[in-house]
N, C-alpha and C positions, 0 to 999 in steps of 0.2 A: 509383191513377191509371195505372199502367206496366198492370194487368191489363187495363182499361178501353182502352187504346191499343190492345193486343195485339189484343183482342177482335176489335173495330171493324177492323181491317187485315183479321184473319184472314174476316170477314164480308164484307168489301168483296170479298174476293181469290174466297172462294166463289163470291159472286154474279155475279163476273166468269165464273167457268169456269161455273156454270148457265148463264148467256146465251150463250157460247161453244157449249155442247156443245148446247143447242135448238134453236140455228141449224143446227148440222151434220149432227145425226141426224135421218133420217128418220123423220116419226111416221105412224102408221096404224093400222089395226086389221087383222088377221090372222083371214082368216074360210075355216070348215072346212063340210064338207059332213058328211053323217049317217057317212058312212064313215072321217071324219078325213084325206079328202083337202085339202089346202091350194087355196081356191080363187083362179085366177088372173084381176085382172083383163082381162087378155089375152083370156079365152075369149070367144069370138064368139057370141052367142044367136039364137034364131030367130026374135023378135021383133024384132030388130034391122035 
């Protein structure tokens, strides 16, 4: 029973800090060109 407590706390306390850190961190995809330059959304195109 006491491991069964433990568990469930120590589960709870995780999924607190998962929702914590998904909130804060930035998610995205990170996209490179044929040359392994990092491309930026920033860059302005000419069909724009």
């Amino acid at each position: 029973m006491l491991f069964a407590t433990i568990f469930l706390v120590a589960f709870v306390i995780l999924g607190g800090v998962v929702m914590y850190l998904s909130k804060t961190i930035d998610h995205g995809e990170a996209r490179f060109d044929s040359s392994g330059k990092l491309i930026s959304d920033e860059e302005k195109h000419d069909d724009e």
